[in-house]
C-alpha positions in Angstrom: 122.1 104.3 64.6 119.4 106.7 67.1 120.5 109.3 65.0 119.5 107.9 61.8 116.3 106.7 63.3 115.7 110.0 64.5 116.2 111.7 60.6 113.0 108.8 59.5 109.7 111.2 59.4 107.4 109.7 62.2 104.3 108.6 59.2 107.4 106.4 57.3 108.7 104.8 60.9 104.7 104.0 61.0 104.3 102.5 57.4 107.9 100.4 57.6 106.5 98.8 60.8 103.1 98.4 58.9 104.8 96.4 56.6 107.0 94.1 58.4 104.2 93.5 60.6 102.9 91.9 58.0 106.4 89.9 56.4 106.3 88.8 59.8 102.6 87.6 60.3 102.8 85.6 56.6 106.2 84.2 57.0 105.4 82.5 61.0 101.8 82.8 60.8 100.3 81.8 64.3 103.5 80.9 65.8 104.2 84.8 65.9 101.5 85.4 67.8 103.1 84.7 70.9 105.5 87.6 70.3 103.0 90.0 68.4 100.5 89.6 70.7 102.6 91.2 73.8 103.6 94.2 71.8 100.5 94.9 70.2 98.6 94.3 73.9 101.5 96.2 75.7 101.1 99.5 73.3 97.1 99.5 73.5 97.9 98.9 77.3 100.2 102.5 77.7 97.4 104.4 75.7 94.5 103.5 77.7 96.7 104.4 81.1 96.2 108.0 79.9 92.6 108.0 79.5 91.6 108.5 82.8 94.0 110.9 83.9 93.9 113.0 80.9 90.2 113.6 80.8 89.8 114.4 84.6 92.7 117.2 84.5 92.0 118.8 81.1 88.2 118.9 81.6 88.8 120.3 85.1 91.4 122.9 84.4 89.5 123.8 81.3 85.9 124.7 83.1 88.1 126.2 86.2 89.8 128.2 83.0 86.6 129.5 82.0 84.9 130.1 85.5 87.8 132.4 86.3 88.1 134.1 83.5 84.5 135.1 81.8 82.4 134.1 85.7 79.7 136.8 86.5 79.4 138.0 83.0 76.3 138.5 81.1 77.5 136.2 78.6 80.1 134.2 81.0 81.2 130.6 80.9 78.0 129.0 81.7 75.9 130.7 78.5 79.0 130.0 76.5 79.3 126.3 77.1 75.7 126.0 76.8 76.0 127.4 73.4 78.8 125.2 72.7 77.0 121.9 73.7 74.2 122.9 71.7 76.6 123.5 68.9 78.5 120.4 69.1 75.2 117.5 69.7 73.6 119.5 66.3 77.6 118.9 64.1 77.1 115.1 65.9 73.2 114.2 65.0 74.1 116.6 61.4 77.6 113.8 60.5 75.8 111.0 61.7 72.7 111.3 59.5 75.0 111.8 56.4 76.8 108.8 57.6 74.2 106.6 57.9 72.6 107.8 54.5 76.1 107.0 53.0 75.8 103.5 54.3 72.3 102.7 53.4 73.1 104.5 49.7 76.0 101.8 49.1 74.2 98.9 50.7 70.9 99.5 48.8 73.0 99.9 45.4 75.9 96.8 46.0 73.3 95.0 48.2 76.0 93.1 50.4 74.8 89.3 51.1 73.1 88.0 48.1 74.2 84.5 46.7 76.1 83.4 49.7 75.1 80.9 52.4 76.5 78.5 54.7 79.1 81.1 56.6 81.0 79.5 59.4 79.5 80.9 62.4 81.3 82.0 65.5 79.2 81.4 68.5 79.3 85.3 70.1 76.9 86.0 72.7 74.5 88.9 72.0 75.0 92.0 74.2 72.4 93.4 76.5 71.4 96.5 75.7 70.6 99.4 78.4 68.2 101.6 78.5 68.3 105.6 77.6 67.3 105.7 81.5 69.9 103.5 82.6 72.5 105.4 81.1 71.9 108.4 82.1 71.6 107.5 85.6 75.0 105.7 85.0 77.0 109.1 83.7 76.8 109.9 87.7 79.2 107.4 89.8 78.6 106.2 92.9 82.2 105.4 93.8 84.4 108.1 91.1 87.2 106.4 92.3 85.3 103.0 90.9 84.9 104.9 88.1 88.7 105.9 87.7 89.6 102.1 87.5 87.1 100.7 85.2 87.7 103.6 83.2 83.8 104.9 82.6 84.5 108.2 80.7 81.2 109.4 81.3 81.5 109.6 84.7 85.0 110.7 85.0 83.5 113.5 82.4 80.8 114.4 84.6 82.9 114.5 88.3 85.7 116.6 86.1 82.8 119.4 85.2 81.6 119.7 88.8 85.6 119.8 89.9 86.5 122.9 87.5 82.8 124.1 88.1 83.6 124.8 91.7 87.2 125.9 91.2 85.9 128.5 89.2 83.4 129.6 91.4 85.4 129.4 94.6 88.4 131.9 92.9 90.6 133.0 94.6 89.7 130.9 97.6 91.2 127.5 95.5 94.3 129.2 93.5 96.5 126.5 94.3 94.4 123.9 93.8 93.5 125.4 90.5 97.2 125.8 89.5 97.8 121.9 90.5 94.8 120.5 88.1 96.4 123.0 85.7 99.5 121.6 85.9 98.3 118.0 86.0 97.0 118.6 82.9 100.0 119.7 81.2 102.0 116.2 82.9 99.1 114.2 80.9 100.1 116.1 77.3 103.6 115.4 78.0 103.0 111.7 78.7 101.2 111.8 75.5 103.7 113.0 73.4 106.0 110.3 74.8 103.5 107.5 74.4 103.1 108.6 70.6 106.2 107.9 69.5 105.7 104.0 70.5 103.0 103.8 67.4 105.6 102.5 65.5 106.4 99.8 67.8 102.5 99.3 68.4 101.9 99.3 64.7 104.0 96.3 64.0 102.7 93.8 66.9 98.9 94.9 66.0 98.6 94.9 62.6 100.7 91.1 62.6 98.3 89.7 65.3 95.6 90.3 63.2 96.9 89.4 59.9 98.4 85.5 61.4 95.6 85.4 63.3 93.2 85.5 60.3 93.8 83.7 57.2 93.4 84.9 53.8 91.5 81.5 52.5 88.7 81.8 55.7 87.8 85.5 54.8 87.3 85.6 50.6 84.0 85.1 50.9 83.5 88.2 52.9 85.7 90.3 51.1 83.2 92.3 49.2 81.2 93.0 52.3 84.5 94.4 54.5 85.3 96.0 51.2 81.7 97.7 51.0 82.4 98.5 54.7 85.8 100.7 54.0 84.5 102.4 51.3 81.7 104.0 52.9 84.0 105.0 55.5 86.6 106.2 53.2 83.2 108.2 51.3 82.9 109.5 54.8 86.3 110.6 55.4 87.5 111.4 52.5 84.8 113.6 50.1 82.0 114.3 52.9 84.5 115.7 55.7 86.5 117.5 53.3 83.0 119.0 51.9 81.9 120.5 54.9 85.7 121.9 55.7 85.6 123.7 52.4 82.1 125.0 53.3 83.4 126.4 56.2 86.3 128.1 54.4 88.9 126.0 56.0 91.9 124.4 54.6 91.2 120.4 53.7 95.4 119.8 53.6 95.7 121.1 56.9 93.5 119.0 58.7 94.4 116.0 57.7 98.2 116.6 58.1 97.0 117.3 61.4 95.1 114.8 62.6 97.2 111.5 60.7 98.9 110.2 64.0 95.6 110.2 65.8 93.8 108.1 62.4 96.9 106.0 62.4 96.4 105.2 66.4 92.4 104.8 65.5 93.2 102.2 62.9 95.6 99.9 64.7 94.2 100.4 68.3 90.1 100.1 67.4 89.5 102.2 70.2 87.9 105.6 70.5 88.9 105.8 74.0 91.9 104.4 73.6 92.9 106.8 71.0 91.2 110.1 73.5 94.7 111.3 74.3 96.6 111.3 70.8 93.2 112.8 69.9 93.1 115.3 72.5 97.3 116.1 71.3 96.6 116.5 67.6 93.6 118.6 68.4 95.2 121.3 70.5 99.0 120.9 69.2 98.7 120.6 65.5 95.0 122.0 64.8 95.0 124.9 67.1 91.6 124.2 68.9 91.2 125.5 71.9 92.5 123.3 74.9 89.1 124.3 76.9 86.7 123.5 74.4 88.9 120.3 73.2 88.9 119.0 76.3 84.8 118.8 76.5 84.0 118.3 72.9 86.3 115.3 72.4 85.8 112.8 75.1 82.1 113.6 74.6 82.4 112.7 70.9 84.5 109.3 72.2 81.5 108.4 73.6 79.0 109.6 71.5 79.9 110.7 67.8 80.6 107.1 66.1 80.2 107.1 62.2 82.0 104.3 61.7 80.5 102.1 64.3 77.2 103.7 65.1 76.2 104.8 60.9 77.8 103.2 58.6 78.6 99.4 60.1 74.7 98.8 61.0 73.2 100.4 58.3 75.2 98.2 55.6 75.6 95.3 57.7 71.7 95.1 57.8 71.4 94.9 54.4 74.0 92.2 54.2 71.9 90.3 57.3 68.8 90.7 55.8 70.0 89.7 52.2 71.9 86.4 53.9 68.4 85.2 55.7 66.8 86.3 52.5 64.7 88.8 54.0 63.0 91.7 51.9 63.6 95.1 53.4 60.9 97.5 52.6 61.1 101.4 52.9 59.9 101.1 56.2 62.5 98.9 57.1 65.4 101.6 55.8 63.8 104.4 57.6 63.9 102.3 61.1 67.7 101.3 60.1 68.5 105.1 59.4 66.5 106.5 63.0 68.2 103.6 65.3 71.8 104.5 64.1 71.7 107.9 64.1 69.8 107.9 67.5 71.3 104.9 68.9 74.4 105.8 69.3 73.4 108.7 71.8 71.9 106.4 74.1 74.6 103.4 73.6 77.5 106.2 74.9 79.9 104.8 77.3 78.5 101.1 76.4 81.7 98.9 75.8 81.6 96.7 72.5 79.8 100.2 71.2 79.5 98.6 67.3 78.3 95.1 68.2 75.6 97.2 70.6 74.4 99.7 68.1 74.3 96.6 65.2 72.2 94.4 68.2 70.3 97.9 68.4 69.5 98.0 64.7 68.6 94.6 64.0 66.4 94.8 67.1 64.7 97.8 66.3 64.2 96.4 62.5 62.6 93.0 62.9 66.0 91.5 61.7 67.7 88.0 63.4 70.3 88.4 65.8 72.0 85.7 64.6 73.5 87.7 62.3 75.9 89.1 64.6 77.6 85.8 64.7 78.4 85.7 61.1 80.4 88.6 61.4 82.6 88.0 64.7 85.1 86.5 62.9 86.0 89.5 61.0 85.7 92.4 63.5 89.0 93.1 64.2 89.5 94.2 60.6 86.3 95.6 60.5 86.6 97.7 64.0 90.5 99.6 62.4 88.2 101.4 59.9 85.2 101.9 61.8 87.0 103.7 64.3 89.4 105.4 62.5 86.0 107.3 61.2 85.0 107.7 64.5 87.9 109.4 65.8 88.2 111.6 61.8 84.3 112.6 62.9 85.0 113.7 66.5 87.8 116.1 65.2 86.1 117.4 62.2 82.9 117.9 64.7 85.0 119.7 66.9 86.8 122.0 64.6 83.7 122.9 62.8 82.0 124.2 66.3 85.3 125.9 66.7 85.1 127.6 63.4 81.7 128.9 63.9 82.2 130.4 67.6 85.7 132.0 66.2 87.5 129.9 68.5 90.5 128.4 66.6 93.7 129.8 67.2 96.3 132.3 65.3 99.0 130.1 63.4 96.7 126.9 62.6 97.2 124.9 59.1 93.2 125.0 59.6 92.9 128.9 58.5 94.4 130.0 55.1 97.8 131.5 54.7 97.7 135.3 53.9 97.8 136.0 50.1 101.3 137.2 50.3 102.4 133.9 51.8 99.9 131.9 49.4 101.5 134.1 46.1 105.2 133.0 47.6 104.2 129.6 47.9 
């Protein structure tokens, strides 16, 4: 039986559990829940014990990396993570503003909202929002081992560039120490790869507890909006990522063979963070990134580079608010929308409930009613799959684009194009 298990590719173990997640959901409806829930909570549960780990040792050993290696060069490992900063906020404030232009493009033309009234409302309180100052001052933790529990990314992010900071300084003096966040960091990949090949299982209680948990009947009339919702994400995905690939002469296939367990994990988990270390795997195993540049760029981008939740999801849900209250939005109006979700999102970073904050954000900054964000509570769950399976597609596409420009991506990656001899056999 384990051997014939083991012959099922990995993506048709995934879709199989897909589907009798669902049988399962319409046949019990809630009374599955008290079975789907567990699984679904237990697999989200194993994926989110990596997060802290993995970050901390892969950030540390990769600065440490670079300190020993290129330190006291003209252009050493401080002017070349500078550069690569630089690169990868311009590829996150570049994919946002097409994002969000995306979003207000099929809003504007479908305008999402018009002719219906009288939406149940689910009584959600509305999220405080910080402060640019207050999260900045926030990245830097007063207690990291506070930090470490409560999972703040930011901060674990931070501490983890001053540990490999002064491991590469210090040399020779902290070897073994060195060697030990080095090896740490190959423990998390390997915990990774175990905790992967749960999706299946993970797949099957998530996707039921969302479909008994929601009926069909209670959602029809917002059916065009979540529809509106996926297809500028699937826009996103699926013709402007693949554009700016091509552009950058790499190969479209590739990637996304690549990257499909760490979408899959996205969808079902609706977690940026939670997804970080099937991210983290996809990127250095099957994409050939660089582990030391990986390991900055894409817990930044957890944080930061949302597409889904931070471009897309506020600027057509405003449109949908604003039609509801029948409220006319004016060109000034689309150009706040457009500048609060392509900035927001930057000064949001690290804030949980990240796509209710940056929606509360939007509406804020656009003169729009808050209570809209109650209208659409209901349907989150199936709102947040797509929204951060975007998010996670944009941090890998932003990260193998910087790659691609600094020469960075390994020999042997399904990113670079086979030889012509190889192409002509094929």
């Amino acid at each position: 039986m384990l051997k014939i298990l083991g012959k099922i590719p990995f993506w048709l173990k995934t879709v199989i559990a897909f589907a009798a997640g669902i049988g399962v959901a319409l046949y019990w409806g809630k009374d599955a829940l008290p079975v789907l829930n567990p699984i679904g909570d237990t697999y989200i549960r194993a994926i989110k014990m990596l997060v802290a780990p993995l970050v901390f040792f892969t950030i540390a050993a990769s600065v440490a990396r670079l300190g020993h290696n290129e330190g006291g060069h003209e252009n050493g490992s401080g002017g070349r993570a500078l550069r690569l900063g630089i690169y990868t906020i311009g590829w996150f404030m570049i994919t946002s503003a097409i994002a969000v232009s995306v979003g207000l493009a099929i809003g504007i033309h479908f305008q999402p909202g018009l002719g219906i009234a009288h939406l149940p409302v689910d009584p959600t309180p509305i999220k405080a929002v910080p402060g640019p100052v207050e999260v900045l001052t926030g990245v830097i933790p007063s207690n990291i081992f506070q930090s470490f529990a409560e999972g703040k990314v930011l901060s674990i992010v931070f501490f983890a560039l001053l540990v490999g900071a002064a491991l590469g300084a210090l040399g020779q003096k902290t070897k073994e120490l060195g060697q030990l966040v080095e090896q740490g960091s190959q423990v998390m990949f390997k915990l990774t790869r175990w905790i992967i090949q749960l999706t299946p299982i993970g797949v099957f209680g998530l996707i039921g507890s969302v479909v008994a948990s929601y009926g069909l009947e209670s959602l029809k009339p917002l059916i065009p909006y979540i529809g509106l919702i996926y297809m500028g994400c699937l826009i996103e995905i699926f013709i402007v990522y693949p554009i700016l690939l091509k552009i950058h002469g790499l190969r479209i296939r590739g990637f996304y063979k690549g990257i499909f367990t760490a979408q899959q994990t996205a969808f079902f988990t609706c977690s940026s963070i939670g997804t970080l270390p099937v991210t983290m795997q996809v990127a250095v195993d099957n994409l050939k990134l660089p582990k030391s540049y990986a390991g900055f760029a894409l817990p930044l981008g957890a944080n930061m580079k949302m597409d889904g939740c931070g471009a897309i999801y506020p600027a057509i849900s405003s449109i949908f608010i604003a039609n509801y209250f029948g409220i006319h939005l004016t060109n000034a109006h689309y150009v706040i929308i457009a500048l609060s979700s392509i900035l927001g999102s930057l000064a949001t970073a690290g804030v949980p409930g990240v796509a209710t904050v940056m929606l509360t954000v939007t509406l804020s900054a656009a003169g729009l009613p808050l209570e809209g964000l109650a209208i659409l509570a209901a349907i989150d769950r199936i709102l947040d799959m797509m929204r951060t399976a975007t998010n996670v597609t944009s941090q890998l596409v932003c990260a193998t684009l910087v790659s691609r420009e600094n020469g960075l991506i390994e020999a042997g990656s399904p990113l670079l194009k086979a030889p012509k001899a190889e192409a002509v056999k094929a």
